[in-house]
N, C-alpha and C positions, 0 to 999 in steps of 0.2 A: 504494500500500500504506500510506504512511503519512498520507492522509487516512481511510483505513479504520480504522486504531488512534484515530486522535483522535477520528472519530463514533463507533464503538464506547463509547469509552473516556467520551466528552460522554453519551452513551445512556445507560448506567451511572448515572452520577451524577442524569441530571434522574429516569430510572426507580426508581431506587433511594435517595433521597436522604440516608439512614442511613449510609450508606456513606463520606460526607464528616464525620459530626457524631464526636463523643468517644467513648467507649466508656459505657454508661449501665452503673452498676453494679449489687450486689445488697446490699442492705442487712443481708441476712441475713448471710452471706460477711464484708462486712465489719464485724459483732459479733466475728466472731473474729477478724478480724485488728484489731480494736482493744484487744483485749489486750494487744498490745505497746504499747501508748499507757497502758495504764490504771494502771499503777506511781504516775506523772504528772498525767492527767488524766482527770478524769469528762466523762461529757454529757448524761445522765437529770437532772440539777440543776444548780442555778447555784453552782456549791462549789469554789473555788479550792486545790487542792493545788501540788506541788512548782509543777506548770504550773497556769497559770487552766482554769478551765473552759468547755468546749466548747462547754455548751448555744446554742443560737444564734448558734454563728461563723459561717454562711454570710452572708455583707453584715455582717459586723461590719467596721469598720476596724481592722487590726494594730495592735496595743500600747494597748488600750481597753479593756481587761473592768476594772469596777471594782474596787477593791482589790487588786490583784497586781502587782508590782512588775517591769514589764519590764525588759528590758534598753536600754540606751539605742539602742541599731539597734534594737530593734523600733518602738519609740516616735516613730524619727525615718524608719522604714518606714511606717506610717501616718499621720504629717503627710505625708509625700510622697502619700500618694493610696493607698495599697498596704491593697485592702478584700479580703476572702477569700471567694470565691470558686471552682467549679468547675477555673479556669484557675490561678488564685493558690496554692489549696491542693495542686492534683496538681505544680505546681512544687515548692512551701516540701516536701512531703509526701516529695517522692526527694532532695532533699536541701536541709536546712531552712539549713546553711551558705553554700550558693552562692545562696541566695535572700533571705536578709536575714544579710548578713555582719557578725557579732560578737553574734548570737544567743546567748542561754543555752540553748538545747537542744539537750543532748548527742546527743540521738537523731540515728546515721547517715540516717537517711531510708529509704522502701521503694522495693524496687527494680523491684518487677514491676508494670506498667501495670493491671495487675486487679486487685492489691490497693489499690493507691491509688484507681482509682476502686468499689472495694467498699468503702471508708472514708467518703468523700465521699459517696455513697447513705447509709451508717449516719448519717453528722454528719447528714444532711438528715431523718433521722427525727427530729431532738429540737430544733427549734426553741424557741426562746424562749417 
């Protein structure tokens, strides 16, 4: 029986292989939930408010948009190697505290797996 759940279970995955990968999001979806970012941050432009701007953070390295003054953990989260990303952002995105600790951003983080990755779809609409 329980070689029948593991070839089952193997079947699945090579038949289906979406089924292993992240959740793809909807870009639309996530316009509105970038509301609760936009207080903060734009991403239609390169325009730095309270927070820098977003235009092109996917492969930016943390604590690199010019002219905005981070905080020194983000600064010293990007010499470390910490580039933003699918995996980097849906971390920093549920909670930006536990992911570069002594951040300036107050924001609790989101807490539902489809919002964040409907955020990640909308960032990826506005490339650089």
């Amino acid at each position: 029986m329980r070689n029948l759940v593991v070839a089952l279970s193997f079947s699945a995955l090579v038949l289906c292989p979406a089924a292993g990968l992240a959740q793809e999001g909807d870009a639309e979806a996530g316009a509105t939930v970038f509301k609760k970012c936009a207080t903060c941050h734009v991403v239609d432009k390169d325009q730095n408010k309270v927070g820098p701007s977003l235009q092109g953070v996917i492969g930016r390295t943390a604590g690199t948009h010019p002219d905005f003054k981070y905080s020194q953990a983000m600064v010293e989260a990007g010499k470390g190697g910490l580039v933003w990303d699918d995996a980097t952002l849906s971390d920093y995105l549920r909670n930006p505290k536990a992911k570069v600790k002594g951040t300036k951003m107050v924001f609790p983080g989101l807490k539902k797996d489809e919002e964040i990755a409907n955020v990640i779809a909308y960032l990826k609409q506005h490339p650089k």
